[in-house]
ZABA-376745 format. One line per field, with one value per residue: x, y, z of N, C-alpha, C, CB in turn. Coordinates in steps of 0.1 Angstrom, whole numbers. Glycine has a CB too. Example, Ala and Ser with C-alpha at 12.3 -4.5 7.8 and 13.67 -1.06 7.14 Angstrom:
// ZABA-376745
n_xx	(132|128)
n_yy	(-57|-22)
n_zz	(78|71)
ca_xx	(123|137)
ca_yy	(-45|-11)
ca_zz	(78|71)
c_xx	(132|129)
c_yy	(-33|0)
c_zz	(78|79)
cb_xx	(113|141)
cb_yy	(-45|-6)
cb_zz	(90|57)
***
This chain:
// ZABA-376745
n_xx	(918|893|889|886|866|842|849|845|821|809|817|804|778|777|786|760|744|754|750|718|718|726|702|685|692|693|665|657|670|674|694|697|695|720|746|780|799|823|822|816|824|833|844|820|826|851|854|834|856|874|861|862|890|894|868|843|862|853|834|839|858|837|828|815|822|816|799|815|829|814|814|839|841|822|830|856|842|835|860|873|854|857|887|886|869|894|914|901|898|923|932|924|930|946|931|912|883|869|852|854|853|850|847|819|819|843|828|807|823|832|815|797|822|823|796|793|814|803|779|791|805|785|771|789|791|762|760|783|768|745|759|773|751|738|759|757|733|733|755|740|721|727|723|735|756|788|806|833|844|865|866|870|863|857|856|843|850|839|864|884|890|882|896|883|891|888|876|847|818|799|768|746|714)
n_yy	(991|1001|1023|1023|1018|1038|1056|1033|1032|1059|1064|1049|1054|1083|1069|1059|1079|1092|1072|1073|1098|1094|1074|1087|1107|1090|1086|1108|1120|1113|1093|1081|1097|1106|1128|1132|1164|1192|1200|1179|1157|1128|1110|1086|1066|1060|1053|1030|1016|1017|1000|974|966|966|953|978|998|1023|1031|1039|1059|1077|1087|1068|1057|1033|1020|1011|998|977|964|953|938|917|906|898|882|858|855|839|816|806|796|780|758|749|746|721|706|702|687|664|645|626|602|578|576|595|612|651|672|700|710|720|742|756|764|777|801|815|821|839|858|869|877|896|916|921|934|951|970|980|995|1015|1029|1038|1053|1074|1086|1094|1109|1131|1145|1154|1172|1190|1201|1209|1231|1246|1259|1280|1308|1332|1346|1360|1375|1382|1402|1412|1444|1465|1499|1523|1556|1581|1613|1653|1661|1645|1608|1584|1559|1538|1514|1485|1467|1447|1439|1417|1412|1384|1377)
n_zz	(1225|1236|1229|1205|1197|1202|1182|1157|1161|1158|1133|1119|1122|1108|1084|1076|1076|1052|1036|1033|1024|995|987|989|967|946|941|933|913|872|855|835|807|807|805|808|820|817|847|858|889|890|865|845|834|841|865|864|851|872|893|880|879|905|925|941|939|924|939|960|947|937|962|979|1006|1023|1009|985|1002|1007|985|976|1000|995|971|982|1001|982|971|993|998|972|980|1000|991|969|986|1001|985|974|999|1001|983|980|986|980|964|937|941|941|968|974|950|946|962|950|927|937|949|927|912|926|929|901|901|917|911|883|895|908|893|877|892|903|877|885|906|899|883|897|918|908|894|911|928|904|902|930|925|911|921|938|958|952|928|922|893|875|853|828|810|781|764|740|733|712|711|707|710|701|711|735|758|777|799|824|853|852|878|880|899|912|925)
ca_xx	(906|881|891|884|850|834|855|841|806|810|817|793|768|783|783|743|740|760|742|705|716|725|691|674|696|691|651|657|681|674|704|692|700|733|761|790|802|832|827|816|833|843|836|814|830|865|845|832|871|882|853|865|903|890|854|841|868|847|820|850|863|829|825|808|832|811|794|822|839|807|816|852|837|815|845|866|841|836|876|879|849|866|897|882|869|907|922|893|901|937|936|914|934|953|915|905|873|869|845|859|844|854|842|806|821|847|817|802|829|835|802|799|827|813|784|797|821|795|772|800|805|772|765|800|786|752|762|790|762|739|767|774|738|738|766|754|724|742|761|732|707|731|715|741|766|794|815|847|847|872|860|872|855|860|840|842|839|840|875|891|881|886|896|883|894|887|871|831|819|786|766|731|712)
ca_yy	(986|1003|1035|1023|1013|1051|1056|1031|1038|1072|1061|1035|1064|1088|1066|1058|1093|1095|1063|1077|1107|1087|1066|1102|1118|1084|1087|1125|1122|1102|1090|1078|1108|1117|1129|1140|1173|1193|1204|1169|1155|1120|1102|1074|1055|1059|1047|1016|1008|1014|986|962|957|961|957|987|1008|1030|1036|1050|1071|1087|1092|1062|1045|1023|1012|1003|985|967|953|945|926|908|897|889|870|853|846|831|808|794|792|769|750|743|736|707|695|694|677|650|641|613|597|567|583|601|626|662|677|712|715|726|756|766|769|791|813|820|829|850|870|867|883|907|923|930|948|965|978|987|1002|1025|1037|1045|1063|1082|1100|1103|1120|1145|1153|1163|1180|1202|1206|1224|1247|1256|1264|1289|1318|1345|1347|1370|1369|1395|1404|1424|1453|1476|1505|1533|1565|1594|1631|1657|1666|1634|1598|1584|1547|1528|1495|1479|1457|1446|1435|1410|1402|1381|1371)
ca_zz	(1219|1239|1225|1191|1193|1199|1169|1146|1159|1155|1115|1110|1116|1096|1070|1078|1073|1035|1025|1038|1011|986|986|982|962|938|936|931|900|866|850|814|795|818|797|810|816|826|864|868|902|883|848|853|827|846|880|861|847|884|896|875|881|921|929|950|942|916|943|966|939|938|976|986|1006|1028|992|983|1012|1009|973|984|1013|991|966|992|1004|975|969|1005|1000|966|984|1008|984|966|996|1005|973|975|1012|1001|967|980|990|970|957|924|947|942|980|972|936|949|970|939|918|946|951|917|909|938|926|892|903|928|903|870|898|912|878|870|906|901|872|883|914|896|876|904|922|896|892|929|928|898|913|946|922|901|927|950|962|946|924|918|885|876|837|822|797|772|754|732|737|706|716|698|710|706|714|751|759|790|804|836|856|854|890|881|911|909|936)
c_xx	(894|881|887|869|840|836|847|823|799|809|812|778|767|777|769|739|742|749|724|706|717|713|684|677|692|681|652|659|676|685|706|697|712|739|769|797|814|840|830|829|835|833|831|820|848|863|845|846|877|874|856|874|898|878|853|848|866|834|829|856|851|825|819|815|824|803|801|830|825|810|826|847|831|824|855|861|840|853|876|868|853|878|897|877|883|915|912|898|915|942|930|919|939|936|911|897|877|864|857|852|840|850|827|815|831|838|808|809|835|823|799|809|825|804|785|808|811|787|780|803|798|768|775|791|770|755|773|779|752|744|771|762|732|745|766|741|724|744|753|721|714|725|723|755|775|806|820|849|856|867|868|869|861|853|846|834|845|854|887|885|886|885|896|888|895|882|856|831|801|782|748|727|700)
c_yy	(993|1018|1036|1021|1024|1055|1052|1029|1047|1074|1056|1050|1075|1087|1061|1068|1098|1082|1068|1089|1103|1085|1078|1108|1100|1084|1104|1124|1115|1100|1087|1086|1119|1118|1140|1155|1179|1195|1190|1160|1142|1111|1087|1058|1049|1052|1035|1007|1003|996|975|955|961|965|966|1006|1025|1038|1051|1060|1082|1093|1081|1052|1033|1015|1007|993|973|952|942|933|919|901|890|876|859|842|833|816|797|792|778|759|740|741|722|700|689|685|669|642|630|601|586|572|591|618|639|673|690|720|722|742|765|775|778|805|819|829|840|862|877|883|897|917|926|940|957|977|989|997|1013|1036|1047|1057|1075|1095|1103|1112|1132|1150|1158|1175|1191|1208|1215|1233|1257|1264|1274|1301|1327|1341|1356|1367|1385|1392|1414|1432|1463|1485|1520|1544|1573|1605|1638|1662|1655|1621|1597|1567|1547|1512|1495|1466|1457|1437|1433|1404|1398|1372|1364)
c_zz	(1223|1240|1210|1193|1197|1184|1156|1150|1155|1139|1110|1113|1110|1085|1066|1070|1052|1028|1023|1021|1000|980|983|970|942|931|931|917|888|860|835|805|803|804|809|811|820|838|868|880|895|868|851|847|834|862|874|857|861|891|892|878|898|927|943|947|935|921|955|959|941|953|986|990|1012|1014|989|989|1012|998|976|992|1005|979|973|997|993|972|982|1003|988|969|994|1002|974|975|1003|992|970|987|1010|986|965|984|981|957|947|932|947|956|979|959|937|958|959|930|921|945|933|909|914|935|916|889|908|917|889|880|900|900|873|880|904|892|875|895|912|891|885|916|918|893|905|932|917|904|926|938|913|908|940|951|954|942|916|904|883|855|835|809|790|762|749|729|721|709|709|698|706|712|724|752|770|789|817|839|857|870|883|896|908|919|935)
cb_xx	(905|877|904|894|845|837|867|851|802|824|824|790|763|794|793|737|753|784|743|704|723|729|687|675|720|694|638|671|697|665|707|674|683|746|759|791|794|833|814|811|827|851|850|796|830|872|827|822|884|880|841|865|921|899|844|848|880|846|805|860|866|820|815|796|845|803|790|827|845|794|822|859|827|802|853|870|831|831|893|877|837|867|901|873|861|913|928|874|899|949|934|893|944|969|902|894|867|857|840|857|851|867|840|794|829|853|811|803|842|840|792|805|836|803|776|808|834|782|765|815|803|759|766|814|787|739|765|802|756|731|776|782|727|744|777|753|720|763|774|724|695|745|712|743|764|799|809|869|835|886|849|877|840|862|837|839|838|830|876|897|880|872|905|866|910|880|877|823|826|787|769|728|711)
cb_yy	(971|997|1038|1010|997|1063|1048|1019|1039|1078|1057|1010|1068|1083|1056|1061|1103|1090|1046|1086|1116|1078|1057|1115|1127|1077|1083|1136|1116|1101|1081|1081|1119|1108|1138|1137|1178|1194|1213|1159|1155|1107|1100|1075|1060|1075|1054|1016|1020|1030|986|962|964|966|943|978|1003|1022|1019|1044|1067|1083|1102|1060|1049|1028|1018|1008|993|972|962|956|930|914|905|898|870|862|860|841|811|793|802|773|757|751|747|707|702|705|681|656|649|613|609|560|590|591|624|666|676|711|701|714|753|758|761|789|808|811|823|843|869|853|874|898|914|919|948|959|970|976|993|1017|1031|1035|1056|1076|1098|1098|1115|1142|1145|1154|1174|1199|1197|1220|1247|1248|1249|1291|1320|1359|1341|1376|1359|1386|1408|1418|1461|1474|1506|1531|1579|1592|1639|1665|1671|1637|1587|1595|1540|1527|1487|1487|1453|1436|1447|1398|1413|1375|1378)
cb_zz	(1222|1251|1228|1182|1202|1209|1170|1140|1166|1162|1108|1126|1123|1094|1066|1093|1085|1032|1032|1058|1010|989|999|990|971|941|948|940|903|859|856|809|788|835|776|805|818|825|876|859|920|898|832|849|810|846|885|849|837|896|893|866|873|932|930|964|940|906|953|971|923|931|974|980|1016|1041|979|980|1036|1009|959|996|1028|989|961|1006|1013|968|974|1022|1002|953|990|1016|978|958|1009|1007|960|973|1026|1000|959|994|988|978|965|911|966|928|993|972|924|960|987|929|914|963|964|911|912|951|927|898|912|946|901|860|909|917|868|867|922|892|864|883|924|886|860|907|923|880|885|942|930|884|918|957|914|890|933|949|977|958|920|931|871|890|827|818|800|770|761|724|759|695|733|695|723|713|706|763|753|795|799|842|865|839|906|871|928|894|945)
***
C-alpha cells in the first residue's frame, strides 16, 4: 500500500496537468462550425454514442480519462444512492404504514443519473471536437515539412525524345 500512494499521486498530477490543457485548449478552440475531417483523432458523434451506453466513456475515448472517470463516478454515484433508496423500501414493506422511506432517495438517484448521463453526452461531444482542433492545430503549424512525389516527363530533342521518371524530394520550412 505504501508503494501505491507515490504512484497514484504521481497520476493525480499528471492528470492536473492534461486537465489544465484542456481548460486552455477549450477557450482557444470554437466548436460551432466544427465539421469533421479525416485525420481527425475520433468522431464526436461516435464519442457521444459511446457516453451514452456508459457515461464518461466518450471523454476516455478522446483522451480525457480523468473526465471521464469523473462521469462514471458521478453515475455510479447516482446508481448506489437509488439503490439505497430500493433496499429502504423493501426492508420497511412489512411496516404498517403506507410511508414509502426510500421513494425520496429513488427519485434522487435517478435523476442524478438522469442528469449525469445527458451531460456526459454533451461534454463527450464537445471535448471530442476540441480535441481534434488541437490536434490539427499541432500538424498544421509544424515548422518543416518534407513530402516524396513521384514524377514522370518527356523531353523532345532533335535526335529523339528522352523519358524521365523518378522521384520529387519536397521540402518546406
Amino acid at each position: 500500500m505504501k508503494r501505491c500512494i507515490p504512484l497514484i499521486i504521481c497520476t493525480f498530477f499528471l492528470s492536473l496537468q492534461v486537465q489544465a490543457q484542456y481548460c486552455i485548449n477549450k477557450n482557444k478552440y470554437n466548436t460551432i462550425n466544427y465539421k469533421f475531417q479525416k485525420g481527425d483523432n475520433i468522431d464526436p458523434a461516435i464519442a457521444g454514442v459511446a457516453s451514452f451506453f456508459i457515461p464518461g466513456l466518450g471523454q476516455a475515448l478522446s483522451g480525457e480519462y480523468l473526465r471521464g472517470a469523473a462521469f462514471f463516478g458521478g453515475y455510479s454515484g447516482g446508481a448506489a444512492i437509488y439503490y439505497a433508496g430500493h433496499r429502504l423500501s423493501h426492508k420497511n414493506r412489512n411496516s404498517v404504514t403506507d410511508d414509502d422511506e426510500g421513494l425520496l432517495l429513488r427519485i434522487v438517484g435517478i435523476g442524478s443519473m438522469v442528469s449525469v448521463q445527458i451531460i456526459s453526452i454533451a461534454d463527450a461531444v464537445k471535448v471530442a471536437k476540441v480535441n481534434n482542433l488541437a490536434i490539427r492545430d499541432r500538424y498544421n503549424n509544424v515548422a518543416a515539412q518534407v513530402s516524396l512525389m513521384p514524377y514522370t516527363r518527356s523531353t523532345r530533342m532533335e535526335f529523339g525524345s528522352f523519358k524521365e521518371s523518378g522521384i520529387s524530394l519536397k521540402m518546406r520550412f
